[in-house]
C-alpha positions as a LaTeX table, in Angstrom:
\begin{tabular}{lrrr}
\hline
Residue & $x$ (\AA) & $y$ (\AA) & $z$ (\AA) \\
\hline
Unk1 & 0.00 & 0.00 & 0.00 \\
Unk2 & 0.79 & 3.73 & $-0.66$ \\
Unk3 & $-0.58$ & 6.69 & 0.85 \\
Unk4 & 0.52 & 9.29 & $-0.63$ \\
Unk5 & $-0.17$ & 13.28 & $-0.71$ \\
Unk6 & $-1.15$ & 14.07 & 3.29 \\
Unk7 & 0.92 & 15.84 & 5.91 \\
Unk8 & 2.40 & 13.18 & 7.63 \\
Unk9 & 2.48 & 13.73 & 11.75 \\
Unk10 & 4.81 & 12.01 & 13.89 \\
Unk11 & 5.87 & 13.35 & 16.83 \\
Unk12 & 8.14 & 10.25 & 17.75 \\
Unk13 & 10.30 & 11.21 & 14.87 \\
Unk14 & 9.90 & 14.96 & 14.54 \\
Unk15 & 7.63 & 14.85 & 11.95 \\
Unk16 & 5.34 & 17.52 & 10.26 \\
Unk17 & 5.04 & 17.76 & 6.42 \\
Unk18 & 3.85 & 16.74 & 3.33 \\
Unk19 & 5.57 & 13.03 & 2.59 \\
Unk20 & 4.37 & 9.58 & 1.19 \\
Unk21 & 3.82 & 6.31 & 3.04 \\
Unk22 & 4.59 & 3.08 & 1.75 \\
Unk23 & 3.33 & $-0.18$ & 3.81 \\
Unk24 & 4.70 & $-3.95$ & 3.18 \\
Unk25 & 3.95 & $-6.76$ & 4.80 \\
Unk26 & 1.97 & $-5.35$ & 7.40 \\
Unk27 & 4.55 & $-2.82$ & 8.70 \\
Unk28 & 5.86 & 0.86 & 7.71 \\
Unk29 & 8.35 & 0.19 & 4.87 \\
Unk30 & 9.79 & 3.90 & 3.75 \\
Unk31 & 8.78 & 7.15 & 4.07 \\
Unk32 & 9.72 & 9.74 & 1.63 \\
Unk33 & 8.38 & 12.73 & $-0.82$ \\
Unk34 & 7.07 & 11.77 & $-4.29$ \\
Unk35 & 7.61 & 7.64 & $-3.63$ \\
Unk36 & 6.63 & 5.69 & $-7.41$ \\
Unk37 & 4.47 & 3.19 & $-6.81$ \\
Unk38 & 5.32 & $-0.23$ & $-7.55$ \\
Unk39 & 2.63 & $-1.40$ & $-9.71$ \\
Unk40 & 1.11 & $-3.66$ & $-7.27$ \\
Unk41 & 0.17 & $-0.94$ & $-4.65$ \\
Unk42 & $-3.17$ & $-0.19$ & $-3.09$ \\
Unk43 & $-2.60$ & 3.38 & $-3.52$ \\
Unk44 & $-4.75$ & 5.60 & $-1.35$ \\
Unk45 & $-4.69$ & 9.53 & $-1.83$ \\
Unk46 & $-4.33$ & 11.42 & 1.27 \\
Unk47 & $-4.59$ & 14.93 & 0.06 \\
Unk48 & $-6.22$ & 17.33 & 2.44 \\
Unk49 & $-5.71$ & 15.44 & 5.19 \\
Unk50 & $-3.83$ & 14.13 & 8.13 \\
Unk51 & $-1.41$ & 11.27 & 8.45 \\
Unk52 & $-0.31$ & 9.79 & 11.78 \\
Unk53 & 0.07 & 6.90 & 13.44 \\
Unk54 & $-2.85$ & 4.41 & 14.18 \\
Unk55 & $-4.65$ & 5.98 & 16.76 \\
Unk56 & $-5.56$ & 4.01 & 20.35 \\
Unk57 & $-8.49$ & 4.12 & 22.80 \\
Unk58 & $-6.88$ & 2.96 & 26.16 \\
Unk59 & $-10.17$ & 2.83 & 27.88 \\
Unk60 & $-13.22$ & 1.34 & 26.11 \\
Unk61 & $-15.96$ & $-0.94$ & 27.21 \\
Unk62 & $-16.63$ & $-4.08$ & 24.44 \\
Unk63 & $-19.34$ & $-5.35$ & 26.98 \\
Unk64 & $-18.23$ & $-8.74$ & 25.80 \\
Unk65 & $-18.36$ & $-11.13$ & 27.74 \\
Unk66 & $-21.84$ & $-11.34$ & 29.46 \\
Unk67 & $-23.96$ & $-8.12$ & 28.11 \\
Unk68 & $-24.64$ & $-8.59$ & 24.20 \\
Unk69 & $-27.41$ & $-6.09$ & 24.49 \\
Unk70 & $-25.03$ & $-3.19$ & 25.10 \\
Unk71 & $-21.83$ & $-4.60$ & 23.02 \\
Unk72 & $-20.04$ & $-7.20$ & 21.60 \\
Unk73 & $-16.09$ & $-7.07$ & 20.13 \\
Unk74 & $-18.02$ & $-7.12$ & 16.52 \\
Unk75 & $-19.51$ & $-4.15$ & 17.41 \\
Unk76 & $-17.37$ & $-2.34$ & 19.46 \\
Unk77 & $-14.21$ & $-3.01$ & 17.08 \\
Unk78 & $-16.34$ & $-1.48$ & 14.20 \\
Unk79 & $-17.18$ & 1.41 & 15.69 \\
Unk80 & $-13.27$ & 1.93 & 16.62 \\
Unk81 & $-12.72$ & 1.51 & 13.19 \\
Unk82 & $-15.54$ & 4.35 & 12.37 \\
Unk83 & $-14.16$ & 6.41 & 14.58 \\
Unk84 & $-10.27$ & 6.12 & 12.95 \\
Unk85 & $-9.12$ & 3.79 & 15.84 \\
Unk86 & $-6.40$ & 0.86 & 15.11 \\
Unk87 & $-6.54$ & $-0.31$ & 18.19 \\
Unk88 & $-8.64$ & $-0.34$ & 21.71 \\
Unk89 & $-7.74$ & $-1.50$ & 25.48 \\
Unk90 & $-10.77$ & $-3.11$ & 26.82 \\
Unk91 & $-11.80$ & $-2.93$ & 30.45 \\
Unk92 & $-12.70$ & $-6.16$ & 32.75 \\
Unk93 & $-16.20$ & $-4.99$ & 33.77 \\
Unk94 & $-17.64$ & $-7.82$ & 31.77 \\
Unk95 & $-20.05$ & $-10.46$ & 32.83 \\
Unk96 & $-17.41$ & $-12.65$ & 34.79 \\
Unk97 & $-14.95$ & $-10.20$ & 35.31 \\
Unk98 & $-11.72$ & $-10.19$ & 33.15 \\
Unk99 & $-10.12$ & $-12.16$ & 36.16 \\
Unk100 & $-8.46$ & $-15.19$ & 34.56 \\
Unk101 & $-5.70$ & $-15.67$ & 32.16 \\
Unk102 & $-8.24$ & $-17.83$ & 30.10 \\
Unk103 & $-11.43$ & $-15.30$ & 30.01 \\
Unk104 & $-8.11$ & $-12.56$ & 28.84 \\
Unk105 & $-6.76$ & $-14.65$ & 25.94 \\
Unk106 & $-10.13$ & $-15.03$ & 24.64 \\
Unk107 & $-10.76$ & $-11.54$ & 24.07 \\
Unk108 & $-7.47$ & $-11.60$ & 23.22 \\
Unk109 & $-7.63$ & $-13.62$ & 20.28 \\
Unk110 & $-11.14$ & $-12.82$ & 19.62 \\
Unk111 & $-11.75$ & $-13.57$ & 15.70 \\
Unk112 & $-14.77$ & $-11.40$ & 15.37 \\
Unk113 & $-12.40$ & $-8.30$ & 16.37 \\
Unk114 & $-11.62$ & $-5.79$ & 13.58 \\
Unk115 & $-9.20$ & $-3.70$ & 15.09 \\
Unk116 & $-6.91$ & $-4.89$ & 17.58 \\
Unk117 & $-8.31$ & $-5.54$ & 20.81 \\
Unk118 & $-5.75$ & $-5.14$ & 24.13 \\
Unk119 & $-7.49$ & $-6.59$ & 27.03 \\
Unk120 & $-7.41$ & $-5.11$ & 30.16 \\
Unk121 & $-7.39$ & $-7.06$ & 33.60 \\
Unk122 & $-8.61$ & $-7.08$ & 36.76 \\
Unk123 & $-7.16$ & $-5.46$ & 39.81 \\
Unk124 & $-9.25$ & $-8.27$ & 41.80 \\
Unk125 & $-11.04$ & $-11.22$ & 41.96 \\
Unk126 & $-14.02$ & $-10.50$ & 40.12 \\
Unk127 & $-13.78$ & $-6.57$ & 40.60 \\
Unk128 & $-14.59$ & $-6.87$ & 44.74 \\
Unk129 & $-11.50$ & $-5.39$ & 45.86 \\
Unk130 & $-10.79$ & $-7.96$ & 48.48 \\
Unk131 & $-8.74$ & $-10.37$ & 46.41 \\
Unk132 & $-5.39$ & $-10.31$ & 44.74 \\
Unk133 & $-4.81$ & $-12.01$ & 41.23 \\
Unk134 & $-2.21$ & $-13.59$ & 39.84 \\
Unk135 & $-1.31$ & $-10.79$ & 37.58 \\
Unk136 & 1.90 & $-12.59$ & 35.76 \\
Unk137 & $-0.60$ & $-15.23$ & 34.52 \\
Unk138 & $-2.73$ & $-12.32$ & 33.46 \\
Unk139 & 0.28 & $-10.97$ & 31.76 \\
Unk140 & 1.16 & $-13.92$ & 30.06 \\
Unk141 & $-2.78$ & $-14.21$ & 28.44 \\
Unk142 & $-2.58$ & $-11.10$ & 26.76 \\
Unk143 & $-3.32$ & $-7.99$ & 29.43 \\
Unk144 & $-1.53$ & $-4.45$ & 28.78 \\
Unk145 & $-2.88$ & $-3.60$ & 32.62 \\
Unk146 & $-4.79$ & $-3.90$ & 35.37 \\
Unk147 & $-8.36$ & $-2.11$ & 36.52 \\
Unk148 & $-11.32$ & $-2.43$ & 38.58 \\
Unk149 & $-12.92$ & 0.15 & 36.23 \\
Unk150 & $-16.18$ & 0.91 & 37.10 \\
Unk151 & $-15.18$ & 0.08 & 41.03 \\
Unk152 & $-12.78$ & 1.58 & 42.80 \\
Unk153 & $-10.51$ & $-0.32$ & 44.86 \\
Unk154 & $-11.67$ & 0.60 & 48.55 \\
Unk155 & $-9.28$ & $-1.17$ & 50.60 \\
Unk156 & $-5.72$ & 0.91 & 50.81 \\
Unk157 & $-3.84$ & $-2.09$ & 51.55 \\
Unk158 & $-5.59$ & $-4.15$ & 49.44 \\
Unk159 & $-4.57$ & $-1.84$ & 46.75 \\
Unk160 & $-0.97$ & $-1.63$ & 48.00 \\
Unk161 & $-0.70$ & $-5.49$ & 48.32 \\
Unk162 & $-2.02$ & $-5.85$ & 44.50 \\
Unk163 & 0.55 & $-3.14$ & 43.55 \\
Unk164 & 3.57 & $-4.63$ & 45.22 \\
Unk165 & 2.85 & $-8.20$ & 44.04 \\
Unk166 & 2.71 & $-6.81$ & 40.58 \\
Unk167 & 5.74 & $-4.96$ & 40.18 \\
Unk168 & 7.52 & $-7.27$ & 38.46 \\
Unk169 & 4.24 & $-7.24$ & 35.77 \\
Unk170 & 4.35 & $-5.11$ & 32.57 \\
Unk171 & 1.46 & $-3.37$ & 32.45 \\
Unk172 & 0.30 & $-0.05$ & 34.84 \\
Unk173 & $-2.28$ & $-0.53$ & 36.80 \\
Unk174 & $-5.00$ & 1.94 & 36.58 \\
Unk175 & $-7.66$ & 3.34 & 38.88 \\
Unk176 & $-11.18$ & 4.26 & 38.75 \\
Unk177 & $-11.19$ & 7.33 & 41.01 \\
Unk178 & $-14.73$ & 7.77 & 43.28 \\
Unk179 & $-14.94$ & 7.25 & 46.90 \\
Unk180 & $-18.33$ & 5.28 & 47.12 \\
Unk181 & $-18.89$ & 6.51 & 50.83 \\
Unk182 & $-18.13$ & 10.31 & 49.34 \\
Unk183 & $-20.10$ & 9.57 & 46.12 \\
Unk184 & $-23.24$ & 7.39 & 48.27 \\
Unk185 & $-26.00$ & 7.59 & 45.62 \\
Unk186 & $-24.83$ & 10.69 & 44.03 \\
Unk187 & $-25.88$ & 11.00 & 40.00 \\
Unk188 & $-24.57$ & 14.24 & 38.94 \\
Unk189 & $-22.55$ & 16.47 & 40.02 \\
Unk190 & $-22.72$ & 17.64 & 43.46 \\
Unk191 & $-23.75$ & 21.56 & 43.37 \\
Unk192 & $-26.38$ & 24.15 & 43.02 \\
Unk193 & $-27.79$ & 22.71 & 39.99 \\
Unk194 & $-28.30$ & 18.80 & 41.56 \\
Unk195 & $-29.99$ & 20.92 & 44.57 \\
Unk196 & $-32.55$ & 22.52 & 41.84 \\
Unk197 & $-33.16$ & 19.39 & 40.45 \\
Unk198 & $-33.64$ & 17.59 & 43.59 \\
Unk199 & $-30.71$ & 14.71 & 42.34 \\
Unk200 & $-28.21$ & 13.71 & 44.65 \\
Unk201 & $-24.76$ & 14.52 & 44.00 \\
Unk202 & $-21.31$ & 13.14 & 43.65 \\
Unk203 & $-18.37$ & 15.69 & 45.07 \\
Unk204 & $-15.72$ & 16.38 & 43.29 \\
Unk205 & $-13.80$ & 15.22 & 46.76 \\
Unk206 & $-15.00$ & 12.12 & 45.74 \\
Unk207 & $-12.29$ & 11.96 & 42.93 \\
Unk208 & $-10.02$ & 13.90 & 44.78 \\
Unk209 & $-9.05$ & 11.92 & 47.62 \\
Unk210 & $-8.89$ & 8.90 & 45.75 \\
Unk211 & $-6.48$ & 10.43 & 43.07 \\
Unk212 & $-4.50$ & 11.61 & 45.89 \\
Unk213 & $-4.28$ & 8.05 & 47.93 \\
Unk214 & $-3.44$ & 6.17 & 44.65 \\
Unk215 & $-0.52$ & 9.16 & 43.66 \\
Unk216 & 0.80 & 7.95 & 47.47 \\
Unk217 & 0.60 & 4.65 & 47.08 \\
Unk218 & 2.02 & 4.32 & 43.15 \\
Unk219 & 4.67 & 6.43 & 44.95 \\
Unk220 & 5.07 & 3.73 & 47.71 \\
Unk221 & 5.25 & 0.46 & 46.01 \\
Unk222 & 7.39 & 1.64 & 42.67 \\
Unk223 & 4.64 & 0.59 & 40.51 \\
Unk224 & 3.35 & 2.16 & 37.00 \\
Unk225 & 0.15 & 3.91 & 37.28 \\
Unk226 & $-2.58$ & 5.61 & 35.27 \\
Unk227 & $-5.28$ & 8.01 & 36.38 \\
Unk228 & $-8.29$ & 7.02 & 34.19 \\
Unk229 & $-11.05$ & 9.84 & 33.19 \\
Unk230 & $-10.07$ & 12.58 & 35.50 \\
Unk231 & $-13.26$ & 14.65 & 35.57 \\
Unk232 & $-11.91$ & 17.93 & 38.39 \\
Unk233 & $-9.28$ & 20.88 & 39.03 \\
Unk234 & $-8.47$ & 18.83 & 42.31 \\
Unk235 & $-7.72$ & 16.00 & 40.51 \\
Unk236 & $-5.74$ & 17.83 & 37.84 \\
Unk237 & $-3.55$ & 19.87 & 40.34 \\
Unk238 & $-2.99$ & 16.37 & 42.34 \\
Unk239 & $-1.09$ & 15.42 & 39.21 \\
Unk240 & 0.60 & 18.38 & 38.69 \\
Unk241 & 1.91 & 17.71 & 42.48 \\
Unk242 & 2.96 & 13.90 & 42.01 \\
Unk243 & 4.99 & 15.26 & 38.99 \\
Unk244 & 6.58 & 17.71 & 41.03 \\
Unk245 & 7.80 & 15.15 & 43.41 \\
Unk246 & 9.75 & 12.97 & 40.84 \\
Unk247 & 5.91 & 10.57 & 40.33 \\
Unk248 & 5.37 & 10.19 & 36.74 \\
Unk249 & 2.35 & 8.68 & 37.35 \\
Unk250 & $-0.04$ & 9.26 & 34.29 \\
Unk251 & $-3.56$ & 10.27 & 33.52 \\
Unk252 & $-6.56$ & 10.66 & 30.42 \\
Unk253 & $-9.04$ & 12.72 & 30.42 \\
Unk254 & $-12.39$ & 11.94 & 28.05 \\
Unk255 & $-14.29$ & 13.81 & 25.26 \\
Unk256 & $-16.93$ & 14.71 & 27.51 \\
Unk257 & $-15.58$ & 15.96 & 30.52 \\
Unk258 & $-13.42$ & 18.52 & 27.93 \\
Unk259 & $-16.62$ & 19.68 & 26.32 \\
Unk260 & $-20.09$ & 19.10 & 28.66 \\
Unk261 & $-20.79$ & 20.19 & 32.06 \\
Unk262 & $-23.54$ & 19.54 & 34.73 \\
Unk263 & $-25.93$ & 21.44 & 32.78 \\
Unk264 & $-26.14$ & 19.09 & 30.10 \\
Unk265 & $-28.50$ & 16.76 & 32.51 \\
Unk266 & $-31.11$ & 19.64 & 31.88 \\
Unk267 & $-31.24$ & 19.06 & 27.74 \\
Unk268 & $-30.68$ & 15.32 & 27.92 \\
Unk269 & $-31.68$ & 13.96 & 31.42 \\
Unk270 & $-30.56$ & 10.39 & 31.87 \\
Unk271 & $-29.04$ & 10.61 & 28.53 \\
Unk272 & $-26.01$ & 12.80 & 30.29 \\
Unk273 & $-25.55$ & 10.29 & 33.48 \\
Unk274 & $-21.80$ & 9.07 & 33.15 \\
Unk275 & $-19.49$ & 7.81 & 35.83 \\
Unk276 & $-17.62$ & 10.31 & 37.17 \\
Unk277 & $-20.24$ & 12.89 & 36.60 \\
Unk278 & $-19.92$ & 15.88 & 34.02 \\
Unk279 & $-18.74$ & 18.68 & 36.22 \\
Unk280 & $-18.68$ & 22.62 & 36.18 \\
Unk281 & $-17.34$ & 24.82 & 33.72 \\
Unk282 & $-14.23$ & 25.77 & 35.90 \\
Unk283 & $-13.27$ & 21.53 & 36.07 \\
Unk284 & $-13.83$ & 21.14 & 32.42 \\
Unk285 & $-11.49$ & 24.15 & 31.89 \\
Unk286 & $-8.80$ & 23.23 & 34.14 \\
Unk287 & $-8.76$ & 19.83 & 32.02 \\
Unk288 & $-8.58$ & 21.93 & 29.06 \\
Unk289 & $-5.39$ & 23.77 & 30.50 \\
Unk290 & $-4.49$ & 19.96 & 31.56 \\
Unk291 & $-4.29$ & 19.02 & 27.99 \\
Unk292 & $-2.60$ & 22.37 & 27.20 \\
Unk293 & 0.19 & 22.07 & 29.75 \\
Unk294 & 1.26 & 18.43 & 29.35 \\
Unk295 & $-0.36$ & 17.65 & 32.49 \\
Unk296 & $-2.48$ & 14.87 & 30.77 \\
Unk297 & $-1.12$ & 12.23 & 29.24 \\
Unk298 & $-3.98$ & 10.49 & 26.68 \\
Unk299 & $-7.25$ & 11.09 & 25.35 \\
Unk300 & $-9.51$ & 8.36 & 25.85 \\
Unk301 & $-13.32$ & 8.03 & 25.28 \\
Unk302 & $-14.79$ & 5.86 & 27.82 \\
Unk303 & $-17.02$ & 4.40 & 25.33 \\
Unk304 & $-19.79$ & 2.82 & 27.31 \\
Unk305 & $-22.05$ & 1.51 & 25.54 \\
Unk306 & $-25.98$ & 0.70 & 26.65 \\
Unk307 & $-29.26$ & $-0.37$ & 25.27 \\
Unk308 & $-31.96$ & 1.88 & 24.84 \\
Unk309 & $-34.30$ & 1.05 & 27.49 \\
Unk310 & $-31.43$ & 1.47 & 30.11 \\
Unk311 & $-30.89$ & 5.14 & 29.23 \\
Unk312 & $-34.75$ & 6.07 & 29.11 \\
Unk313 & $-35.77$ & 5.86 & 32.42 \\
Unk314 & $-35.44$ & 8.11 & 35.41 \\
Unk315 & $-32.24$ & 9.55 & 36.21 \\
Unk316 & $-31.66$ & 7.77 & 39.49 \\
Unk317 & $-32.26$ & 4.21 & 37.73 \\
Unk318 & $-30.66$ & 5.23 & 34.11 \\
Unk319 & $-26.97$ & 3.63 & 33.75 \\
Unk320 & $-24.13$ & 5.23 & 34.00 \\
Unk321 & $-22.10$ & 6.61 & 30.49 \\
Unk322 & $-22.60$ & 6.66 & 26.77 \\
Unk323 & $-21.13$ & 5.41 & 23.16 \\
Unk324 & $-18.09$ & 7.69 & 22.77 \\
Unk325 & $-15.57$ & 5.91 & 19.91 \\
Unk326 & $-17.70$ & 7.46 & 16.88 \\
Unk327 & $-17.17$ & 11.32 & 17.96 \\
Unk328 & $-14.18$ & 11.46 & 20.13 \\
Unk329 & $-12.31$ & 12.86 & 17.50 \\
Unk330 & $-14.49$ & 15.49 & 16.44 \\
Unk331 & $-15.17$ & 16.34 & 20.39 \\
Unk332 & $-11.51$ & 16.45 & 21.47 \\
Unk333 & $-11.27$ & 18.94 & 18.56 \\
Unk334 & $-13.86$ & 21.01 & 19.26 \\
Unk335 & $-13.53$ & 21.25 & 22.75 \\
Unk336 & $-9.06$ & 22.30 & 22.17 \\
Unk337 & $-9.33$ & 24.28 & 18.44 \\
Unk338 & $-6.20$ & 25.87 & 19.51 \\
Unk339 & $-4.31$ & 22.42 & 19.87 \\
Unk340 & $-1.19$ & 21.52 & 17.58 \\
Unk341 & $-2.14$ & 18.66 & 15.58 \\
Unk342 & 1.15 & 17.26 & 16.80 \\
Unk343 & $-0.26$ & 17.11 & 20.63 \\
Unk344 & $-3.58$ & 16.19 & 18.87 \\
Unk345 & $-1.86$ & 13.06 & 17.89 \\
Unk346 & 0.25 & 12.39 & 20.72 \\
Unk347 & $-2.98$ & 11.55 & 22.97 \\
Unk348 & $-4.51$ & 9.55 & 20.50 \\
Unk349 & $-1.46$ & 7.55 & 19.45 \\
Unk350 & 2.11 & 8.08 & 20.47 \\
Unk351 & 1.18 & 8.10 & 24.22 \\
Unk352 & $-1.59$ & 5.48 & 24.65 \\
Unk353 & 0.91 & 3.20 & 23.18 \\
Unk354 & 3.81 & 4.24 & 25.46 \\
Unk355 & 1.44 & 3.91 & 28.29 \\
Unk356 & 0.40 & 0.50 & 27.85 \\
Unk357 & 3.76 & $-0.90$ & 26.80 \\
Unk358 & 1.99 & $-1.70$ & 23.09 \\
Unk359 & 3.44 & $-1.71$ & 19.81 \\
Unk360 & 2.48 & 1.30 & 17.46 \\
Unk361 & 2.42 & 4.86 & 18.36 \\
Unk362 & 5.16 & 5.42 & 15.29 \\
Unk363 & 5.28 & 5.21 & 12.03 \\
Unk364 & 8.80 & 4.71 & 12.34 \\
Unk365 & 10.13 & 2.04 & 9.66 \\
Unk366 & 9.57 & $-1.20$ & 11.08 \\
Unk367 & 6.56 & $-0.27$ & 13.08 \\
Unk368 & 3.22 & $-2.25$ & 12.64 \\
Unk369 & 1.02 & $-0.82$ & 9.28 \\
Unk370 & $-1.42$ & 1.17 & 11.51 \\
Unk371 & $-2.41$ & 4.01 & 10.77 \\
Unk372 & $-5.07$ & 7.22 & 11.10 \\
Unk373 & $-5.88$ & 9.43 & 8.06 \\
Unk374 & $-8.19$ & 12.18 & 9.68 \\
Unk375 & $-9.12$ & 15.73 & 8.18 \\
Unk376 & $-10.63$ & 19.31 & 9.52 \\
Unk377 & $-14.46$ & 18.65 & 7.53 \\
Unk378 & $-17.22$ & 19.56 & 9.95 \\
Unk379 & $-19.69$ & 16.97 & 9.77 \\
Unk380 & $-23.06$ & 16.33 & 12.53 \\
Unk381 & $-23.54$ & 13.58 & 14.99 \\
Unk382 & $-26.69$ & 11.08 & 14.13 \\
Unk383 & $-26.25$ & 7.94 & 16.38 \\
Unk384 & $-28.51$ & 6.06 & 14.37 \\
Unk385 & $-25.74$ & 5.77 & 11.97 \\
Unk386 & $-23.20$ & 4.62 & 14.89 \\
Unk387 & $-22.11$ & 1.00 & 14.19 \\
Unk388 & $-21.68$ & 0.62 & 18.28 \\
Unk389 & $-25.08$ & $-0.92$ & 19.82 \\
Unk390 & $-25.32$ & 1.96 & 21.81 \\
Unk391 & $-27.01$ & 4.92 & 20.21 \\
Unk392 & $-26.77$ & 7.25 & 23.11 \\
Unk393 & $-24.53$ & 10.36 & 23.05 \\
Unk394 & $-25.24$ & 13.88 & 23.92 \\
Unk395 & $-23.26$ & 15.24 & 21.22 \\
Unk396 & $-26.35$ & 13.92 & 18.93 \\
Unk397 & $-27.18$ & 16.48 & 16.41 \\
Unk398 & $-23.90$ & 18.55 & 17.47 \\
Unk399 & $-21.85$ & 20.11 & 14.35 \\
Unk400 & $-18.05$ & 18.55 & 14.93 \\
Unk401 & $-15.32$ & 20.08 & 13.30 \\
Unk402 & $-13.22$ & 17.36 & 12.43 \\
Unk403 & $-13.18$ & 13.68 & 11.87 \\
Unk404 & $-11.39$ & 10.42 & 10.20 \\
Unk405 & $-11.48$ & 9.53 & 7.51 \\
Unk406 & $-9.62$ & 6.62 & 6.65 \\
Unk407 & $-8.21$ & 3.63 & 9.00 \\
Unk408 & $-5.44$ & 1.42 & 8.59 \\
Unk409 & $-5.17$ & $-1.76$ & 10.83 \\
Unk410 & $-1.83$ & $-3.82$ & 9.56 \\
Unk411 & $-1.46$ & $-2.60$ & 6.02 \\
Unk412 & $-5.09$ & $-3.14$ & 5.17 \\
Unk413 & $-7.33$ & 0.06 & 4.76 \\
Unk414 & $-10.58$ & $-1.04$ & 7.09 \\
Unk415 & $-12.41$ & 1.93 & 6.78 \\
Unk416 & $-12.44$ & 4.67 & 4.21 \\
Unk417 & $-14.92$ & 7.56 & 3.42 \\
Unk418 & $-16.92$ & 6.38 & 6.82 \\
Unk419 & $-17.41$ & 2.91 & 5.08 \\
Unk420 & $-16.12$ & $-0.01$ & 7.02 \\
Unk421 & $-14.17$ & $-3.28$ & 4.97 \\
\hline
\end{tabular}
């Protein structure tokens, strides 16, 4: 394959212009200006548009195993694909819990997946936070790192135990940040707008303190850690503080905690509930800055998928978080217009992969053939045209200014022009 004609962005090599692509064998073969083709070439224009590395969503929800109503890897991996991904990390809040090496190299190997699929593990047995795994074994099945997403481990020493028995374990471990005695039954954000409404709220302590203890204790035991879907200006200053004192712990923040607040309940009710809760203007703009200041580390969507009739009911009893791998690109966008496309592609690509210890992130020679083609062409949310089960978002109807276009997975072009292959 060539792709010729785009401005090539790599930031792991420095590079920012106008230069042709050549793919063999499933990996980057030569990069150059004005490369002939070879007469066997797929050759795919890239004119007008963006040329980086395969982008990767580190935190994503495939549902699979245990909910097919909400997702399956199918699904999920097409709608990656959609939304210019190469790759996703899956978290273990499936139906068992990614606990075992076995239940990890099946998603691993899954032959319905269309993208590459990076399981995530458990931080315990079956999500509880009372049990320590075996997280070698995990290792050795396939998992990039380890997560009670969706919980948060309670327990300090629980937490500390887990950490210090896998330090000799590639793969970060990476925490869901809400106190559940702070949060209680909390399903927005805590303030004078859940008071109106008459909803309980979540504090934004509630993220706080548990940022802070896990900073403390990835500082304690030595091992790698990641901050997933930071949501405050507590929570963003914490970091800033753990990276003054030599922690280079790291941290993502999501398309809709850059771009929605609170208020965003009143338009879409239960259609806005996501765990942690969209918060006020002055925590979505300290994200912003965040992004701005190297502070965070990856964009990642949260994509969490649900059925219909779990997202139509009352706010209280309405899950928690929405289909995000279709518009994240188009949201991050709009929410930083003022970002270099070189940072722009550094959260999507080069540091996901650096962060999870996965191959890609480059398009170095040598590298896997993965790659994103993406371009500034405003273009308007319908969900009914998601390929994800999950048709809720409350960018639906929203004007985005920029999207992908084309997605290469391993030399093969599996989506071009929004069509999948």
């Amino acid at each position: 394959m060539l792709v010729c004609n785009g401005r090539v962005v790599d930031p792991t090599q420095h590079l920012d212009g106008i230069l042709d692509l050549r793919i063999r064998d499933g990996l980057i073969a030569e990069l150059g200006e004005h490369l002939a083709p070879d007469g066997e070439e797929e050759i795919l224009d890239a004119r007008g548009a963006y040329v980086a590395p395969g982008f990767i969503d580190m935190h994503v929800h495939l549902r699979d195993p245990g909910q097919p109503e909400k997702e399956s890897v199918a699904t999920g991996t097409a709608a990656a694909l959609a939304g210019g991904y190469a790759a996703v990390a899956c978290m273990p809040n499936t139906l068992p819990a990614l606990d075992e090496a076995a239940l990890v190299r099946r998603v691993a190997a899954d032959p319905r997946a269309r993208c590459r699929v990076y399981p995530i593990a458990a931080i315990t047995r079956a999500r509880k936070g009372t049990e320590i795994l075996d997280y070698d074994a995990l290792a050795r099945g396939g998992a990039v790192a380890f997560s009670d997403d969706g919980n948060t481990v309670m327990d300090a020493g629980v937490l500390s135990t887990a950490a210090t028995a896998a330090l000799g374990t590639r793969g970060c471990f990476i925490s869901h940040c809400e106190d559940d005695r702070l949060k209680g039954n909390g399903v927005m954000n805590d303030g004078a707008l859940s008071h109106e409404l008459g909803f309980a709220g979540s504090c934004a302590a509630s993220e706080d303190i548990v940022v802070a203890r896990d900073l403390l204790i990835a500082a304690a035991t030595g091992k790698r850690w990641h901050m997933a879907h930071l949501s405050t200006r507590g929570s963003i200053e914490l970091m800033r503080w753990a990276r003054s004192r030599g922690n280079h712990a790291t941290c993502e923040v999501t398309p809709h905690h850059l771009l929605l607040q609170e208020d965003a309940i009143r338009e879409f009710g239960s259609g806005a509930k996501v765990n942690p809760p969209l918060r006020a203007e002055d925590d979505s703009r300290a994200l912003r800055d965040g992004v701005r200041d190297g502070t965070v580390d990856a964009f990642a969507s949260d994509h969490a998928p649900h059925e219909r009739s779990a997202k139509t009911v009352a706010l209280p009893d309405a899950a928690a978080g929405f289909s995000g791998l279709e518009i994240a690109v188009g949201a991050y966008a709009a929410a930083l217009p003022d970002l270099p496309v070189a940072r722009f592609v550094e959260l999507l690509s080069c540091n996901p992969a650096r962060i999870l210890g996965v191959a890609g992130g480059t398009l170095a020679v040598g590298a896997p053939g993965d790659v994103t083609i993406f371009a500034d062409r405003p273009w308007v949310v319908d969900p009914d045209r998601f390929h994800s089960k999950g048709k809720n978002t409350p960018f639906a109807g929203r004007r985005l200014p920029r999207r992908a276009v084309a997605t290469i997975v391993g030399g093969r072009v599996r989506m071009a022009g929004g069509l999948l292959r």
